[in-house]
VEXDREN-2710 file (C-alpha; in Angstrom, 1 decimal):
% VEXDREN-2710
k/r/px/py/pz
1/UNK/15.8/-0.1/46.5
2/UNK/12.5/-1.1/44.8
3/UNK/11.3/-1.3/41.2
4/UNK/9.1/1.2/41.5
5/UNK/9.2/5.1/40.4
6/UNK/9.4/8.1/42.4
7/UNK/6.1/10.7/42.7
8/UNK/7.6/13.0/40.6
9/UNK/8.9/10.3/38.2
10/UNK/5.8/8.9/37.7
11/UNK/4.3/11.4/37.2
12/UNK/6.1/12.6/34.2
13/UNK/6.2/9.0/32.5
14/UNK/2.3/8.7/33.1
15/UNK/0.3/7.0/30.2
16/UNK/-0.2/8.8/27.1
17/UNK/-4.0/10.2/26.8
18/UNK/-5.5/7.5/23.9
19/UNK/-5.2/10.2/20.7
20/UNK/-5.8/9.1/17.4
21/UNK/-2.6/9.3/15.0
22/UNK/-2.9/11.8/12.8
23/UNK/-1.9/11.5/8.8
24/UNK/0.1/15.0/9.3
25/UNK/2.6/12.7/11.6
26/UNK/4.8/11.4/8.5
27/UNK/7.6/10.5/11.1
28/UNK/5.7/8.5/13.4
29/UNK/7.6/5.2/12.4
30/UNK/11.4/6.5/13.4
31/UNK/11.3/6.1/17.4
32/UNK/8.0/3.9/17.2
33/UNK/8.1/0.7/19.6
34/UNK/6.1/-1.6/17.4
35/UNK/5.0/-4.9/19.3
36/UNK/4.3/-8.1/16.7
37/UNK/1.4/-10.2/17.1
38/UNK/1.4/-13.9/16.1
39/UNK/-1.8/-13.7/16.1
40/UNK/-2.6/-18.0/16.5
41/UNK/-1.6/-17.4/19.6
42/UNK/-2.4/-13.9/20.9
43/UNK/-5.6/-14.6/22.0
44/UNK/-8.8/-16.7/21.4
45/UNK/-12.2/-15.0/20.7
46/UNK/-14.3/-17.7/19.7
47/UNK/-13.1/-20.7/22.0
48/UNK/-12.2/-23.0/19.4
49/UNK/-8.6/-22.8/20.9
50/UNK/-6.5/-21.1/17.7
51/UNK/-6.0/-17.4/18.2
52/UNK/-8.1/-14.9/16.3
53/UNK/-9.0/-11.2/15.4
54/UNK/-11.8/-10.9/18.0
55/UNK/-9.3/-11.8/20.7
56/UNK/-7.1/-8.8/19.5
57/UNK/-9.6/-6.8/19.2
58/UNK/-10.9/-7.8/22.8
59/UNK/-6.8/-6.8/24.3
60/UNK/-6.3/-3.9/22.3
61/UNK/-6.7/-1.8/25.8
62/UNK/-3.6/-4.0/26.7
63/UNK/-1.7/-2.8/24.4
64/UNK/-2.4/0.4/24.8
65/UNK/-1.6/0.4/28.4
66/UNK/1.8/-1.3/27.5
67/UNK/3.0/1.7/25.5
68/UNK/3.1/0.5/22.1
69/UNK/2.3/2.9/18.6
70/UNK/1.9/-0.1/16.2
71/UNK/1.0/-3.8/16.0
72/UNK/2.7/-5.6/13.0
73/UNK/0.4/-8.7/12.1
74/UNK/2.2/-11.8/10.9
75/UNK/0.0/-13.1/7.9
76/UNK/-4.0/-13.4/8.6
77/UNK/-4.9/-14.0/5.6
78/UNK/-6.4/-16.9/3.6
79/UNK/-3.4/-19.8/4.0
80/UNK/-3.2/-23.8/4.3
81/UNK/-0.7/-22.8/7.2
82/UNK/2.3/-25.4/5.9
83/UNK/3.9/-22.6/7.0
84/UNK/2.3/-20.5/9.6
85/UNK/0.4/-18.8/7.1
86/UNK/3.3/-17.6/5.1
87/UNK/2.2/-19.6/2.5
88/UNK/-0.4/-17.2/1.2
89/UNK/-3.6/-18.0/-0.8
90/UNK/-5.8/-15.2/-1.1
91/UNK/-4.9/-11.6/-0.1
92/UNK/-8.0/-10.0/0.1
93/UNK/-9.3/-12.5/2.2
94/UNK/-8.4/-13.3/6.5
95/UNK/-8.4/-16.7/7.1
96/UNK/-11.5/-18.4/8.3
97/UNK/-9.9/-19.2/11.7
98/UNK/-9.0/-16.0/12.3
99/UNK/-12.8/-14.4/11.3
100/UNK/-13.3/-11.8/8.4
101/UNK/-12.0/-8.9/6.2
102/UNK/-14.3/-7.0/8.4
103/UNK/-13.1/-7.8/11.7
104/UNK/-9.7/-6.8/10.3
105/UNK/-11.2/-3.8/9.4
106/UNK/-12.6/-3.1/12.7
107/UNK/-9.8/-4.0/14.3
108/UNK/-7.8/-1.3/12.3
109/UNK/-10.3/1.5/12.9
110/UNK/-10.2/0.5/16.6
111/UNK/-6.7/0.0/17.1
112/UNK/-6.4/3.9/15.6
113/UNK/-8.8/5.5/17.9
114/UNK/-6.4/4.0/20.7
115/UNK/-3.0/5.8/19.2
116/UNK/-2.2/2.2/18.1
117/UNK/-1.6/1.9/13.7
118/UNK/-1.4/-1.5/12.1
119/UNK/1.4/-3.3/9.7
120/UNK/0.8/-6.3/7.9
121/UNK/3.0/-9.0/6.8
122/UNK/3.1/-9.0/2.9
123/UNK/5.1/-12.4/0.9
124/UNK/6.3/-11.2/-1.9
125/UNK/8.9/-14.2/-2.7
126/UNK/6.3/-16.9/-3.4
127/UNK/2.5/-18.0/-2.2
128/UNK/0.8/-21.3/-1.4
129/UNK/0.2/-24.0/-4.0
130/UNK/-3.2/-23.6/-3.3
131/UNK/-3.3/-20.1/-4.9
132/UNK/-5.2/-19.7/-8.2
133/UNK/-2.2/-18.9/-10.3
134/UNK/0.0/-21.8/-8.9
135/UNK/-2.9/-24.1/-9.8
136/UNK/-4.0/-22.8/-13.1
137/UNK/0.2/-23.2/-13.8
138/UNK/-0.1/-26.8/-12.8
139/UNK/-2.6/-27.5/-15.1
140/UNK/-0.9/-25.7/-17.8
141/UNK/1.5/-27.2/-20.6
142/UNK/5.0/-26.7/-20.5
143/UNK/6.1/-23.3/-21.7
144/UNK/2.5/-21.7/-21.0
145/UNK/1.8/-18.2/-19.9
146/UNK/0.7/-19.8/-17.1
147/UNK/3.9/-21.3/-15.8
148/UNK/6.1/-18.2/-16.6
149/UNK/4.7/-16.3/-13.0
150/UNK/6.4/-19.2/-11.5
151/UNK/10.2/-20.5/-11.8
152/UNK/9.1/-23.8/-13.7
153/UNK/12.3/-26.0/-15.7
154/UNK/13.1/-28.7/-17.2
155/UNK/15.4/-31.1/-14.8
156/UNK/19.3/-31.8/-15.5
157/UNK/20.6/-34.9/-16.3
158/UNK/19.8/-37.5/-19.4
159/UNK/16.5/-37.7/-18.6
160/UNK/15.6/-34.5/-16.8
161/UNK/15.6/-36.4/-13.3
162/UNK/18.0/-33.9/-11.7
163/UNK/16.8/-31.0/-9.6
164/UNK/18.1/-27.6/-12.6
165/UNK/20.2/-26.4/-9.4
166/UNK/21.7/-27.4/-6.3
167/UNK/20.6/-24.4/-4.4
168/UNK/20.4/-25.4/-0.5
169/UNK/16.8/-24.5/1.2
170/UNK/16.6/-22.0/3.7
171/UNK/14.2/-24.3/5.5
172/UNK/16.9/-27.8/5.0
173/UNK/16.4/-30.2/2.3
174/UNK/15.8/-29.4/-1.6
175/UNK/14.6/-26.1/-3.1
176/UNK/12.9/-28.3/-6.6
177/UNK/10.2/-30.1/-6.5
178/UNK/9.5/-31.9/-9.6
179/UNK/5.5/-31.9/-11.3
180/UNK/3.8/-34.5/-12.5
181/UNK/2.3/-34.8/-16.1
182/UNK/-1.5/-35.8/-16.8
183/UNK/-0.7/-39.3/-18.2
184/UNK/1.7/-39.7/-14.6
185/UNK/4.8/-39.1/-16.4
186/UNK/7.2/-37.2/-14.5
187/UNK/6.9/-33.1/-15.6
188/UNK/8.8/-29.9/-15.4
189/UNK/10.6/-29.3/-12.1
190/UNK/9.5/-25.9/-10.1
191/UNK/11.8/-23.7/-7.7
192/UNK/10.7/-23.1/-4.0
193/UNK/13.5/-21.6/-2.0
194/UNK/11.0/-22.5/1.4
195/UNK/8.8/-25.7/1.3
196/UNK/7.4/-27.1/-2.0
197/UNK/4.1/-26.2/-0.3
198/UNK/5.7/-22.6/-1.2
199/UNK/6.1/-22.1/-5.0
200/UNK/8.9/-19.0/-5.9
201/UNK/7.6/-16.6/-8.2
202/UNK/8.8/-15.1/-11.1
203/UNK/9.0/-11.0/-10.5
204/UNK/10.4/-10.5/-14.0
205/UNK/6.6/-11.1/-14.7
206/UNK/4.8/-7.6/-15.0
207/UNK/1.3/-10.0/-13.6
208/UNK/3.9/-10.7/-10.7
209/UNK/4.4/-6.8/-10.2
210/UNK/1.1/-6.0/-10.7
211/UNK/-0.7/-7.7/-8.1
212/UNK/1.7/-6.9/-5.5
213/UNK/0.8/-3.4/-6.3
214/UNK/-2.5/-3.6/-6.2
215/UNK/-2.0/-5.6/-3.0
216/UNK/-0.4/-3.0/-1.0
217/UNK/-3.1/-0.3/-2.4
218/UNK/-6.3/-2.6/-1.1
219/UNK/-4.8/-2.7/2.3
220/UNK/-3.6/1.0/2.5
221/UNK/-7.5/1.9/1.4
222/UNK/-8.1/0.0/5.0
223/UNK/-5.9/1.7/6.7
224/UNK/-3.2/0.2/7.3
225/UNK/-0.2/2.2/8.3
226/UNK/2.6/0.1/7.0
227/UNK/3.3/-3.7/5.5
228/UNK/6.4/-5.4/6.3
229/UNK/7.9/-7.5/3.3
230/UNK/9.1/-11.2/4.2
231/UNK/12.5/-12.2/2.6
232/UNK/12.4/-9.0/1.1
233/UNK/16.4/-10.0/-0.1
234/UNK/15.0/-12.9/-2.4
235/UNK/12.2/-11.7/-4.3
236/UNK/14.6/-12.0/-7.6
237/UNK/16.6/-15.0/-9.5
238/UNK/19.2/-15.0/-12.2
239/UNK/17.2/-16.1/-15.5
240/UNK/20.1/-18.5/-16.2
241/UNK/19.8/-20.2/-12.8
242/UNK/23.7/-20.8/-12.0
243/UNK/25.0/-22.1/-9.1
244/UNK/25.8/-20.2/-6.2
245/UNK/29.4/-19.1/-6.3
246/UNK/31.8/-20.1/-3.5
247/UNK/32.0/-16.6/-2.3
248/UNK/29.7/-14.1/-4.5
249/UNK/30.5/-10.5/-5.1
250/UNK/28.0/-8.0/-4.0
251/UNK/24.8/-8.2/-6.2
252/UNK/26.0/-11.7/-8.1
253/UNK/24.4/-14.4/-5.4
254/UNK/21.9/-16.2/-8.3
255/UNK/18.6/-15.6/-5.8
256/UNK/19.8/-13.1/-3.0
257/UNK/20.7/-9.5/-3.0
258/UNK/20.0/-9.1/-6.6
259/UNK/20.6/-5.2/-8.2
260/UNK/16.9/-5.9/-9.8
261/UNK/15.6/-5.4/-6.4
262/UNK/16.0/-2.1/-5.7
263/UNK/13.8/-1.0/-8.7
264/UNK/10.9/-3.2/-6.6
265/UNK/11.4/-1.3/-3.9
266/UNK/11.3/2.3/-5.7
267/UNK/8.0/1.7/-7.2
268/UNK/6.7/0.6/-3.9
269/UNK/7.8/3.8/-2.1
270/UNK/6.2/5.4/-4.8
271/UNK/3.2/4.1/-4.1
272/UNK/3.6/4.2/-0.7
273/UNK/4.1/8.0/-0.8
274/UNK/1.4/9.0/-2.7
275/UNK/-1.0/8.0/0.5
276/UNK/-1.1/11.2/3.3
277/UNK/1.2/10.8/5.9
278/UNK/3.4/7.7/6.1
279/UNK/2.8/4.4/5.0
280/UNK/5.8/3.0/6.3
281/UNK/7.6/-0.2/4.7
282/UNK/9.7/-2.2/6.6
283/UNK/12.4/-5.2/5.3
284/UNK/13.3/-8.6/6.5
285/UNK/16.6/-8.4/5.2
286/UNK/19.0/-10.8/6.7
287/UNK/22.5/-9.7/5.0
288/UNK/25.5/-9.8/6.8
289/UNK/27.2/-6.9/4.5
290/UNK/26.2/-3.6/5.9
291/UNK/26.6/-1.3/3.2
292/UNK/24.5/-4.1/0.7
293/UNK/21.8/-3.6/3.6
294/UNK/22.0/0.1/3.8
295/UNK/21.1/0.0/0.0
296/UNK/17.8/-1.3/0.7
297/UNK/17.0/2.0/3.0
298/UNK/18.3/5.0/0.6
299/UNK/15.4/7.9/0.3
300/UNK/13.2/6.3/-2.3
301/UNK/13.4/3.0/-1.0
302/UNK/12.2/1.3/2.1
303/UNK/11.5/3.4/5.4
304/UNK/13.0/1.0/7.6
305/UNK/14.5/-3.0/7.6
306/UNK/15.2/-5.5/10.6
307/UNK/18.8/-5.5/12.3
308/UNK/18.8/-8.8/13.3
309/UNK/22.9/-8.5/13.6
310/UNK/22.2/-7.4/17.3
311/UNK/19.4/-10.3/18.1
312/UNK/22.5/-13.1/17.0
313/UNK/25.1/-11.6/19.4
314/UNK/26.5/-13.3/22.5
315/UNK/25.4/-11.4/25.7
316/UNK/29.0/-10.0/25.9
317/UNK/29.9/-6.3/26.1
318/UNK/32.4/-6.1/23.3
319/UNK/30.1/-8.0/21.1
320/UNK/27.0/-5.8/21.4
321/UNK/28.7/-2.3/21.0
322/UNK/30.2/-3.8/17.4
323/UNK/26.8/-4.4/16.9
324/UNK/25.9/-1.2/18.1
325/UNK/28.7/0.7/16.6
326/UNK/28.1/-0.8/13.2
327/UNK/24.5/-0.8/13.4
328/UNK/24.0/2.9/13.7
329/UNK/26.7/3.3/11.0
330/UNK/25.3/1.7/8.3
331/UNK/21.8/3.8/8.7
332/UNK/23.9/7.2/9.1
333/UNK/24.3/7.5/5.3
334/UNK/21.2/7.0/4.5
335/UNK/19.1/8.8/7.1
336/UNK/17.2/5.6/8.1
337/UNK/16.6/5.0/12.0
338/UNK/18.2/1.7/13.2
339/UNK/15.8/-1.1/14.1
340/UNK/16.2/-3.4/17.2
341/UNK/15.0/-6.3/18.1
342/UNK/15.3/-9.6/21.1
343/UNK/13.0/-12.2/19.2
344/UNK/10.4/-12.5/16.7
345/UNK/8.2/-15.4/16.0
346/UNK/11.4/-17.5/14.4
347/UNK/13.7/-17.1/16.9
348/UNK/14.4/-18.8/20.7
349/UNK/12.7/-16.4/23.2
350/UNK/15.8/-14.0/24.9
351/UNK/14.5/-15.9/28.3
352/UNK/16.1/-18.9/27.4
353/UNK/18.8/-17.9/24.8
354/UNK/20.3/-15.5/27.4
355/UNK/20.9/-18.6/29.6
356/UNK/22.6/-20.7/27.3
357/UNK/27.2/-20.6/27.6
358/UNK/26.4/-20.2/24.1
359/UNK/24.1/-17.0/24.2
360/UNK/23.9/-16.1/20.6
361/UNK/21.3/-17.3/17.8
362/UNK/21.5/-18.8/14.6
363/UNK/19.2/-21.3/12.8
364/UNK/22.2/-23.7/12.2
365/UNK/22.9/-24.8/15.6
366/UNK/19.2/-24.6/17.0
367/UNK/19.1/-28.3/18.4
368/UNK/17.1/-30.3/20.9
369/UNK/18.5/-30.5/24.8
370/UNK/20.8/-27.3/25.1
371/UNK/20.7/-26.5/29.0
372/UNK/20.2/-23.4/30.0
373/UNK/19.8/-21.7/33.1
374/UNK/16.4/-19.5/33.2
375/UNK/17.1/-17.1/36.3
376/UNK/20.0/-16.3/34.7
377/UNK/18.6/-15.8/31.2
378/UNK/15.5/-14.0/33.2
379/UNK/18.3/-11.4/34.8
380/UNK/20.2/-10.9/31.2
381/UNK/16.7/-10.5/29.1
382/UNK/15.5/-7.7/31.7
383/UNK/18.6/-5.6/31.1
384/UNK/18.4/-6.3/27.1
385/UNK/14.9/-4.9/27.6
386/UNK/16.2/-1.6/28.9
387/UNK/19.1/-1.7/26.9
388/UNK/17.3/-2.2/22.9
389/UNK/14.8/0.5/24.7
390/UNK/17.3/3.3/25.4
391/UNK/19.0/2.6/21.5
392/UNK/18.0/5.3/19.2
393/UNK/15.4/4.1/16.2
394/UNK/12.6/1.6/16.3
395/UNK/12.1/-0.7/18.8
396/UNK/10.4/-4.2/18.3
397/UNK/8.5/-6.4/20.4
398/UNK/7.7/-10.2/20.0
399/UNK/4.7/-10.8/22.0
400/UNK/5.2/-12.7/25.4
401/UNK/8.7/-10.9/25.9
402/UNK/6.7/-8.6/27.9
403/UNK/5.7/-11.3/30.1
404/UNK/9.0/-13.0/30.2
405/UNK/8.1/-15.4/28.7
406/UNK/10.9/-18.9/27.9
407/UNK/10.7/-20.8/24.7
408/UNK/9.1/-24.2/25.7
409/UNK/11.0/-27.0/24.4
410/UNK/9.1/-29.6/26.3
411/UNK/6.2/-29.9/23.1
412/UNK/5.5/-33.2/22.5
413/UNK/6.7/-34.3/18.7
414/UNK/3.1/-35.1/17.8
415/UNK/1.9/-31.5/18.2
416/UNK/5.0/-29.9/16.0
417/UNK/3.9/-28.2/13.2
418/UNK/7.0/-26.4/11.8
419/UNK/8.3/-27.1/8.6
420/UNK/12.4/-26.1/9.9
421/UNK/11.8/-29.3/11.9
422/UNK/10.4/-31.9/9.5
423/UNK/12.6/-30.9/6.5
424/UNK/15.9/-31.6/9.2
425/UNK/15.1/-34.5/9.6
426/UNK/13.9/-33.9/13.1
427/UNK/17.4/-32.2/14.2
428/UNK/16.1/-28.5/14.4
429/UNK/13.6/-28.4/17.3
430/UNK/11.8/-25.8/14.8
431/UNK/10.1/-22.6/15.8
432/UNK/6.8/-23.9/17.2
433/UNK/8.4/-23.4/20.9
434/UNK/8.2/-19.3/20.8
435/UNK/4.5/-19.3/19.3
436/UNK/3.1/-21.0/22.2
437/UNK/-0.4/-19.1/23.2
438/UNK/-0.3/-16.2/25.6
439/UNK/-0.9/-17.1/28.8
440/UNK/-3.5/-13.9/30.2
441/UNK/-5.0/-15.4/33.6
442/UNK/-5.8/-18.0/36.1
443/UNK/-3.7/-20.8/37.3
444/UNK/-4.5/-23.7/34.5
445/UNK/-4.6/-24.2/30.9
446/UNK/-5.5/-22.3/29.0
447/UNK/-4.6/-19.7/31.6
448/UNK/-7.6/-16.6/29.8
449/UNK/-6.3/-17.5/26.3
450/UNK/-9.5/-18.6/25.0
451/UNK/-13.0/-17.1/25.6
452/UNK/-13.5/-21.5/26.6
453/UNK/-11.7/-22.6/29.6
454/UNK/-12.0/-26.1/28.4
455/UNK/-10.6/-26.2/25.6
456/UNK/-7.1/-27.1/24.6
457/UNK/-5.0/-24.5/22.4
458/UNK/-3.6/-25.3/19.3
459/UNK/-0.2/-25.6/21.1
460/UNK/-0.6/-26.5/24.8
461/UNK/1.1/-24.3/27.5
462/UNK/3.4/-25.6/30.2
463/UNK/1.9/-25.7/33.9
464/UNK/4.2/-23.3/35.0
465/UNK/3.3/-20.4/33.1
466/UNK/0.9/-20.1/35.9
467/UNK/3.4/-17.7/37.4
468/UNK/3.7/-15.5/33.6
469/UNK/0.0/-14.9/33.4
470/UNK/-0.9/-10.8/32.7
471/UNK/-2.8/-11.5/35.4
472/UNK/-0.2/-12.6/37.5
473/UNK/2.6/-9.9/36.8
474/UNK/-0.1/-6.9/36.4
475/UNK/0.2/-6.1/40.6
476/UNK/3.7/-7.0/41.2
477/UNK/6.4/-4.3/40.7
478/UNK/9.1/-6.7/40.4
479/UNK/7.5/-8.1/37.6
480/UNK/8.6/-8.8/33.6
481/UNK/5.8/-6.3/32.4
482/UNK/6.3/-4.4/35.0
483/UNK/9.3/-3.0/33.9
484/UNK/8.5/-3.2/29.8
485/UNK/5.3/-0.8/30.5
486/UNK/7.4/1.6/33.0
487/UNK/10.2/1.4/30.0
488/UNK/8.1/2.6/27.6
489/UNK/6.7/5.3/28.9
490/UNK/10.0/6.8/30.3
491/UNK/10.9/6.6/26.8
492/UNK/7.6/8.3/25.4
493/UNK/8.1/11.2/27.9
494/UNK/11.9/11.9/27.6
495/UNK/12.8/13.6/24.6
496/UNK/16.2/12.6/24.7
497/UNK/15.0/8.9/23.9
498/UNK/13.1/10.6/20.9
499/UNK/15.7/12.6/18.7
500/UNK/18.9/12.5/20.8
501/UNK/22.0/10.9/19.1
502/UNK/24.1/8.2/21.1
503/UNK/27.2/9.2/23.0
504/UNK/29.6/6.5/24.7
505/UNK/30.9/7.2/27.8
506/UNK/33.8/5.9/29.7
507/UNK/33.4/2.4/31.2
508/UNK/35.4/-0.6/31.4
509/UNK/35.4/-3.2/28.6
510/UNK/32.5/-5.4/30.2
511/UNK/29.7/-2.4/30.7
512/UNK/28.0/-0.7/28.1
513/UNK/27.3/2.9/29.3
514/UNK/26.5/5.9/26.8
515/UNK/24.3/9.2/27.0
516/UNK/21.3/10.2/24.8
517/UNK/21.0/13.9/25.1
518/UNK/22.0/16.2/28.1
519/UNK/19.8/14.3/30.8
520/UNK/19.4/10.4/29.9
521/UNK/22.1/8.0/30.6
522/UNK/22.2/3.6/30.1
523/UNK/24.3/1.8/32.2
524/UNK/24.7/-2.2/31.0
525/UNK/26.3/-4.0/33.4
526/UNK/28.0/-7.4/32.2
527/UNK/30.3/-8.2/34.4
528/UNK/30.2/-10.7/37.3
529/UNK/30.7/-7.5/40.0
530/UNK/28.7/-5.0/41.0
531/UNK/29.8/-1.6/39.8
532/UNK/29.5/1.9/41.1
533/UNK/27.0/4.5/39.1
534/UNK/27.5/7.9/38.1
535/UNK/27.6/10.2/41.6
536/UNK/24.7/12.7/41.5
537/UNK/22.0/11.3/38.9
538/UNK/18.8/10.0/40.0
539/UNK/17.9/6.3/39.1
540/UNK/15.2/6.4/36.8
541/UNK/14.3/2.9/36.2
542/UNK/16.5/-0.2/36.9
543/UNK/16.5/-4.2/35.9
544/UNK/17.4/-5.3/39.2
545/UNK/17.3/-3.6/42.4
546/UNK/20.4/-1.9/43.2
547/UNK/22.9/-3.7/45.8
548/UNK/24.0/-0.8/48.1
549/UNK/23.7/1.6/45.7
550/UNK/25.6/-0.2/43.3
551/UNK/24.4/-2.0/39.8
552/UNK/24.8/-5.5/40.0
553/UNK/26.1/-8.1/37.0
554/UNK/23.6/-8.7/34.4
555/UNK/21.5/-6.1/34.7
556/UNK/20.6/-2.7/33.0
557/UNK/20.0/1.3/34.5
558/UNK/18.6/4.3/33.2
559/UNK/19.8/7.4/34.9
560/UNK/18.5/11.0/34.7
561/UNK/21.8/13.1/35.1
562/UNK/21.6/16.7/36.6
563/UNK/21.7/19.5/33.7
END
C-alpha cells in the first residue's frame, strides 16, 4: 500500500475553512494541537540570519495548512539571551532582533483571522540582571527595599565567603553568586536557581505579584489566548533557606513544589477568567509525583501543564502504557485534559533519541558521541507521531518534528551558545542542537530560512538537510510532513479523537492497541514482527506502508472500524 488516503477519506479529513476563533469557544484549549515556535530559528524576515516576527508572520499560511489551533512563542521579548531569552528584561517590549510590539501585535491579529491563537512564554521564577529592578538592587545597600524583590544574603562561614546554601543548579554548577560592594569589598551573596545572569525573585514581595499581574493583563489586552509559565514548580523558597532534605515530603523541598504556590496560581486564574472566553494557562511542571502534579490543575487553578513523563520513556510498549495509564489518571480527578508531547526546544529531537539502545531522555546523561541509528529513530518517531496524535488531550509540537527533523550534534564548540553546556564543564552537549534554523527550501544553506541567501544563520545547518526542506517533503506522500498534516486533520474531522475516552484493547505485551469511541482504533506496533490488523476496518492512515497487509515493527496505524 501507499501513504496516501482514499477519495472518500480525503475527502472527509479536508482542510478546515480558515475561521476566526471565536471568544464563545471557552474549550478550545482541551483537544488543541498547539505547535511551539522557537522563534530564532523559525524563520528570517529581515536577512540578518537570527529568526524574527516578520518571518512568522510571512509562514503563518504554513501553519495553517499543517493543522495547528495555537502557536506557543518561547520568549520574544526584550533579553541579553544568556539564556535564549529566558532571561527577561523588559516585558512590554520584543526584542530588537525579533522587530516590534507591533509586529507582535500584527502577528496576533493575523494568526486569529487564520483559526490560529497565540501563547506566550511568561518567567515568573527570575529575570535578567539587566532588568531595572535587579539593577536598582545592585546598587542598593544591604537590607534595602530594593534587594528584598530578590533572594539577596549574607554568605556562611567566618567571613561570609560560603555560598548561604548548597542547593545544586538545575543548569550544573552553583545556584549563589556573590555581589560586590562599591569600595570592591566582597558583598551580599544572591540566589539564582539558573545562571547568575538569572537572578531568583522573591514572590513573597506583593511588587513581585503585582507586575506579574499586570503582565499577564497587558498581553491578554493583545490578544493573546494563553501564556505558558516556565518552571512554574519554583516560583517559591523557604524564607529560612535550609537545605534540601535527603528525601522531602510532599510540599517541604526548600524551592520546589511549595503549598505557597497554589495561591499564585488561583489569583492568576482569576484573572485569567475574567477575560471572555478562555485564556488558557499552561505549566512547566516537571514533578515526578502525580498526585503533587494533579494539584497544580484543580478548577481554579491552571487549565493545563506539560506531561513530560511520556517524552522520558524508552520506546518500549510496557513503558509507554504506564505512562499512558498513569498519565490519564492523574488528570481524571481533576477534570484537566492530558498534555503530550515528543520534544520541545530543551530536549534531543525524537529523530535521534528514538535511535539510541538507550531511547529515553533525561538532562543527566545528555553527553557528546552516543550513536544512534537515524532510519531507525526516523521509523520509531513516525509512529510516536500517530501515536501522541490519537491520545486524548492536547497535543504539542516542537517545530521541525514535522519535518523530521535530527538534533545536529556536529556544531562546532565555537558557535555553542547554551548555558547547560558551559556550566558542565563542556560534558552536556547542551540544547543548541534542537534549535538549529528551519530548513524551508533549496538545496544549500540557508535552505529559505532567511529572506538573504547569503547569509549565515545564527546556528549553521548541516548539508544534508537538503533532503528535510518544506520544500522538499511538500510533494512526496512518503514524506515526514506528509503524514503530520494528514494526522491532523483526521483528527480534526473524527469526533472520536475530539471527546471520546481511551479504551485498551487486547494485544500482546509489545503493541499498544486501544479504541477512541465506536469507529477509531491505534495500533502501535513495537515488536520486531509484523503483526496481523483487526479483520474488517479500513486503514485510515499508517506510518509505514503495510507489508502484505500486515503492520510492520516500529510503526503506528489508525483504523476506522465498521459501526
Amino acid at each position: 500500500m501507499d501513504f496516501s488516503l482514499s477519495t472518500t477519506e480525503a475527502s472527509a479529513v479536508a482542510t478546515r475553512p480558515a475561521i476566526a476563533p471565536s471568544d464563545s469557544d471557552a474549550l478550545w484549549w482541551r483537544n488543541a494541537v498547539i505547535y511551539q515556535v522557537y522563534i530564532r530559528s523559525f524563520a528570517d524576515g529581515n536577512g540578518d540570519g537570527t529568526g524574527d516576527l516578520a518571518g512568522v508572520r510571512a509562514h503563518l499560511p504554513y501553519l495553517r495548512e499543517l493543522g495547528v489551533d495555537a502557536i506557543w512563542f518561547t520568549p520574544w521579548y526584550a533579553s541579553p539571551l544568556a539564556d535564549g531569552g529566558y532571561d527577561v528584561s523588559d516585558y512590554r517590549q520584543i526584542h530588537p532582533a525579533f522587530g516590534g510590539l507591533a509586529d507582535a501585535e500584527a502577528l496576533i491579529e493575523e494568526a486569529l483571522a487564520l483559526g490560529i491563537r497565540t501563547i506566550i512564554d511568561v518567567v515568573p521564577n527570575h529575570v535578567s540582571n539587566e532588568h531595572p529592578w535587579f539593577q536598582e538592587a545592585l546598587a542598593a545597600a544591604p537590607g534595602s527595599p530594593e534587594r528584598k524583590r530578590f533572594w539577596f544574603h549574607p554568605g556562611a562561614g567566618p567571613n561570609g565567603d560560603e555560598m548561604p546554601t548548597r542547593w545544586v543548579s538545575n543548569f550544573s554548577g552553583d545556584t549563589w553568586t556573590r555581589t560586590t560592594q562599591p569600595d570592591g569589598t566582597p558583598g551580599e551573596w544572591y540566589l539564582h536557581l539558573f545562571t547568575p545572569e538569572q537572578p531568583d525573585l522573591n514572590w513573597d514581595h506583593p511588587d513581585v505579584r503585582r507586575e506579574h499581574e499586570d503582565i499577564l493583563r497587558f498581553w491578554f489586552d493583545r490578544g493573546v489566548a494563553g501564556i505558558r509559565i516556565d518552571s512554574a514548580a519554583l516560583l517559591v523558597k523557604d524564607a529560612a533557606l535550609p537545605e534540601v532534605p535527603e528525601n522531602p515530603r510532599p510540599g517541604e523541598h526548600p524551592n520546589t513544589d511549595r503549598d505557597e504556590l497554589h495561591d499564585i496560581y488561583r489569583s492568576w486564574r482569576e484573572l485569567a477568567d475574567s477575560y471572555p472566553g478562555a485564556r488558557v494557562l499552561v505549566g512547566e511542571i516537571w514533578l515526578p509525583d502525580t498526585k503533587r502534579f494533579a494539584m497544580y490543575l484543580r478548577p481554579n487553578e491552571l487549565h493545563t501543564a506539560f506531561n513530560f513523563d511520556f517524552m522520558a520513556r524508552r520506546w518500549e510498549a510496557p513503558a509507554l502504557r504506564q505512562s499512558i495509564d498513569a498519565t490519564l489518571a492523574a488528570h481524571a480527578p481533576v477534570h484537566a485534559p492530558a498534555t503530550w508531547v515528543l520534544s520541545n526546544h530543551d530536549v534531543t529531537r525524537p529523530v535521534t533519541r528514538y535511535g539510541r539502545e538507550d531511547s529515553s531522555f533525561a538532562f543527566a546523561t545528555k553527553r557528546f558521541g552516543i550513536p544512534t541509528d537515524l532510519d531507525l529513530g526516523t521509523r520509531r518517531a513516525r509512529a510516536a507521531a500517530l501515536l501522541t496524535a490519537a491520545l486524548p488531550g492536547t497535543l504539542y509540537i516542537y517545530q521541525g518534528d514535522e519535518l523530521g527533523l535530527p538534533e545536529v550534534e556536529t556544531l562546532p564548540r565555537e558557535v555553542l551558545q547554551d548555558p547547560m553546556h558551559f556550566r558542565s564543564n563542556g560534558i552536556d552537549p547542551g540544547r543548541d542542537g534542537c534549535r538549529v534554523p528551519l530548513p524551508w527550501s533549496g538545496s544549500v544553506a540557508p535552505f529559505g530560512f532567511s529572506a538573504s541567501a547569503t547569509v549565515t544563520p545564527w546556528l549553521p545547518q548541516p548539508a544534508s538537510w537538503a533532503a528535510l526542506t518544506v520544500e522538499a517533503q511538500e510533494g512526496d506522500p512518503t514524506s515526514m510532513l506528509w503524514l503530520y498534516r494528514n494526522a491532523l486533520r483526521i483528527r480534526a474531522a473524527l469526533p472520536s479523537l475530539v471527546d471520546s475516552d481511551l479504551a485498551w484493547l487486547d494485544s500482546s505485551d509489545e503493541v499498544l492497541a486501544f479504541s477512541r469511541g465506536d469507529d477509531f482504533v491505534n495500533i502501535t506496533n513495537l515488536s520486531d514482527v509484523n503483526i496481523a490488523l483487526p479483520p474488517g476496518a479500513d486503514v485510515l492512515l499508517s506510518s509505514l506502508p503495510l507489508d502484505d497487509g500486515r503492520l510492520p515493527p516500529d510503526s503506528t496505524a489508525w483504523l476506522r472500524t465498521q459501526q
